[in-house]
C-alpha positions, 0 to 999 in steps of 0.5 A: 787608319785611325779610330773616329771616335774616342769617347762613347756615351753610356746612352749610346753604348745601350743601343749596340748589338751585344757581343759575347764569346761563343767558344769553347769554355772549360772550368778548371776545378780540380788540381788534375785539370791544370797540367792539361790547360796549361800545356794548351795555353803555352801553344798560344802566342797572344791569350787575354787574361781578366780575374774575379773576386767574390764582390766586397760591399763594405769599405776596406774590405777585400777578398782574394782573387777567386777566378783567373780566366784565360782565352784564346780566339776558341777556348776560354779556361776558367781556374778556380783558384778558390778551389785549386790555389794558385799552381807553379805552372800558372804561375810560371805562365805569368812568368813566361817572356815568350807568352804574351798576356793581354789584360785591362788594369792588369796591374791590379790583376796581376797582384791578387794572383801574385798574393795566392802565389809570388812569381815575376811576371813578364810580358804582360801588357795592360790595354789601359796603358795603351789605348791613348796612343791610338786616340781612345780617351775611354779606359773602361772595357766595354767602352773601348770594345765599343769603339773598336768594333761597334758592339757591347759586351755585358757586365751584368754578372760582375758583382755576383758570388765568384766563390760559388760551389758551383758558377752558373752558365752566365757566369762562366760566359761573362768572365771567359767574354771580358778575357776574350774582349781584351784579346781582340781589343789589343789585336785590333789596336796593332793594325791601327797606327799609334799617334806620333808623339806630338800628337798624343801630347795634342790629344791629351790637351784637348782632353783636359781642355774638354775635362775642365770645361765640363767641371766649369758647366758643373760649376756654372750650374750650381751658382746659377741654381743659387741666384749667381751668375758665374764668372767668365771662364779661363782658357787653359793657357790663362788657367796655367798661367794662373796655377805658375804664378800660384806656384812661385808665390808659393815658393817665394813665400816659403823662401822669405819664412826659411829667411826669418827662421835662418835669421831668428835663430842667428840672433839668439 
């Protein structure tokens, strides 16, 4: 069985019933708290992972990862590493072959945790990298939530202080939903069967046939809001065509200026 769907609209997506973990959460913010939450997660094969840093609104400016949150199916830890930094034995779960940790841009992720404390991570998968293989072209969170299970999951608390003394309850709910939405969104993905190469390679045409086409409509509509009538659009094969010969009169063009210098300076 495949997803019937691999796009969904922010209009759409609006009308769903929301979703949202229901578990048990437990906020780990005291060094003596992380032993206990640690030796839990190591009885589990699959956790889904998701961090929070406190939210940056000037350009350049960054700060570093203040919450790690991990979940299971019943129980969601949130460590604040503001206040406990960043322990070996997290650290050494991030490291762990035999643990399997499930995040989305878990790249990103899993940099800021390496930058409170370095350790080689292993097994850990990133969502976003896999999903084409299944034929959702959506790379957001609750975007590939909805269409793997018809619901949405809310980000209203995501631009909030994760630097807080204290974090409120909608805040302690929305980060244990994103590291438990990227749990089942990867369980489910392994029931489905993953597209075969030519496929995916069809799918990801299309999806650049769609992209251009709807920059062409942008296009389109400024000349016409000028007083142009925009010209016939090109089919991708046209468009390819086009862009090869650009690039071979590109290489013959500096071949012929390698040429002249070669020669000027033979001649001197």
């Amino acid at each position: 069985m495949r997803y019937p769907i691999r796009h969904i609209s922010k209009e759409y997506l609006q009308l769903l019933p929301l979703a949202a973990f229901e578990g048990e959460v437990i906020v780990v913010d005291k060094p003596e708290m992380v032993e206990e939450a640690v030796t839990y997660l190591r009885t589990r094969k699959i956790i889904g992972v998701d961090t929070e840093a406190r939210p940056s609104f000037q350009k350049g400016m960054h700060y570093p990862t203040a919450l790690v949150q991990i979940a299971s199916h019943e129980r969601c830890y949130l460590f604040r590493l503001t206040h406990i930094g960043m322990p070996q034995s997290l650290a050494d779960l991030f490291a762990d072959a035999g643990i399997c940790k499930v995040g989305l841009a878990f790249k990103d992720d899993i940099n800021g945790l390496r930058r409170r404390r370095d350790f080689k991570p292993a097994n850990c998968i990133d969502v976003q990298k896999i999903v084409p293989q299944y034929g959702i072209l959506d790379l957001g969170l609750q975007k590939i939530f909805a269409i793997c299970f018809g619901k949405k999951i809310s980000k209203t608390q995501q631009l909030t202080n994760w630097e807080n003394a204290h974090l409120t309850p909608e805040q302690a709910r929305y980060a244990s939903t994103d590291a438990w939405a990227t749990l089942l969104i990867y369980e489910d993905l392994m029931k489905h069967e993953p597209l075969s190469q030519e496929e995916l390679i069809a799918l990801m045409r299309e999806e650049k046939e769609r992209m251009i086409e709807h920059q062409q409509e942008i296009q389109d509509q400024r000349l016409r809001e000028q007083g142009i009538e925009p010209p016939p659009h090109m089919t991708l094969e046209e468009r390819e065509a086009h862009q090869a010969e650009k690039r071979r009169e590109a290489r013959k063009r500096k071949r012929h200026r390698a040429a002249e210098k070669k020669n000027s300076i033979k001649n001197k």
